[in-house]
N, C-alpha and C positions, 0 to 999 in steps of 0.2 A: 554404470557399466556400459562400453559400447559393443553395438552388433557387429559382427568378423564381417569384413571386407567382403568376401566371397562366402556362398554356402557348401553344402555337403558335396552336394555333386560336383561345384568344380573343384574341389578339394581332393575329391578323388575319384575322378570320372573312369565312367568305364573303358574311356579310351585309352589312359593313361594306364589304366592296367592290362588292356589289351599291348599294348605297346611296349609294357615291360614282359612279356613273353612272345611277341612276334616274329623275332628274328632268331629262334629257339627251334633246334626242329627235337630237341630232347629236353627231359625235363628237370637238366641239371640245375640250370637256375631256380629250380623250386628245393631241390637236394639243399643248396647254400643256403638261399636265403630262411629253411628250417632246420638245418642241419641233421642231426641225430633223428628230431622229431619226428622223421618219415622213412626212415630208412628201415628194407625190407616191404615196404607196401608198395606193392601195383599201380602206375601211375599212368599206365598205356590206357590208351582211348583204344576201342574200336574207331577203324575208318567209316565206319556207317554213321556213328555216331557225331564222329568228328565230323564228318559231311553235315548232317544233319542241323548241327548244331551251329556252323557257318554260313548254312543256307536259311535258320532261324534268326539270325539275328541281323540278317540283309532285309529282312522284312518289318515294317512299319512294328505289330504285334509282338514279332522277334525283339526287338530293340526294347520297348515299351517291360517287357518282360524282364529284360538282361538291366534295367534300368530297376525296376520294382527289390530285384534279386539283391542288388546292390544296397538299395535303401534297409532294407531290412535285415541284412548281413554286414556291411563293411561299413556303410557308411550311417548306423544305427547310431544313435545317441543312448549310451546306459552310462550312467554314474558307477565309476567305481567302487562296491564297498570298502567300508573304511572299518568295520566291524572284526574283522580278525586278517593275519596274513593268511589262511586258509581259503578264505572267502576272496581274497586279494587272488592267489593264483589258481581259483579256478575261473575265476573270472576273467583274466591272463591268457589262460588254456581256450575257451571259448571264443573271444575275441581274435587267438590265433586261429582257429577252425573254418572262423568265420572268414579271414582272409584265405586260408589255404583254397577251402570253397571256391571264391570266385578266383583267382589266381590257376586254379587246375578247369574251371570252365574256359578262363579268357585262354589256357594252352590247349585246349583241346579243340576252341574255335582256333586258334590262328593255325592247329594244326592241317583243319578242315580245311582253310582257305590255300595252304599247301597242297591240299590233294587236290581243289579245284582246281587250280590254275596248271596242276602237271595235267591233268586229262583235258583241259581246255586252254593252250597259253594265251588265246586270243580274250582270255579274261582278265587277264595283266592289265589292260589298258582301262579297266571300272573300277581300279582299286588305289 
């Protein structure tokens, strides 16, 4: 058997999921890409948060975190059960959670990076 080309992380780096909700200033694209599954739930950030969370992840520790968060959410290795289809989709359902998770952090940082750049534009030019 041979070992994949690439690993976990560039398979699905945080920046690429950063980037499939950047240019999002709402969070319709999470509406699609879960359809039904999220409708009706609260999907707004606070801006403190959203700040916060932009300005956590400019940082060396920030990063290092939003990286760890990945590994152990999306980019996790679990074998499928093959034991019943019950087991098949809650297992489904988890591994969905798991993506929604960092898919509603990387919108609520790109949100943050929104709100920095309207109170500072002269930060346009770091990003």
């Amino acid at each position: 058997m041979s070992s994949p080309i690439f690993g976990a992380k560039d398979a699905m780096s945080v920046e690429s999921l950063m980037e499939s909700v950047r240019n999002s200033t709402d969070l319709e694209n999470l509406d699609a890409m879960f359809g039904d599954f999220n409708k009706g739930k609260p999907h707004n950030v606070p801006e403190n948060t959203a700040l916060f969370l932009y300005r956590m992840q400019q940082t060396v520790s920030g990063r290092e975190f939003l990286e760890w968060l990945a590994d152990v959410t999306v980019r996790n290795y679990d074998p499928m059960p093959q034991d019943s289809m019950e087991q098949m989709a809650i297992f489904a359902i988890s591994k969905q959670k798991d993506l929604q998770l960092m898919m509603m952090i990387c919108q609520a940082i790109a949100d943050g990076e929104k709100l920095e750049k309207q109170k500072d534009p002269e930060n346009e030019k770091f990003t």
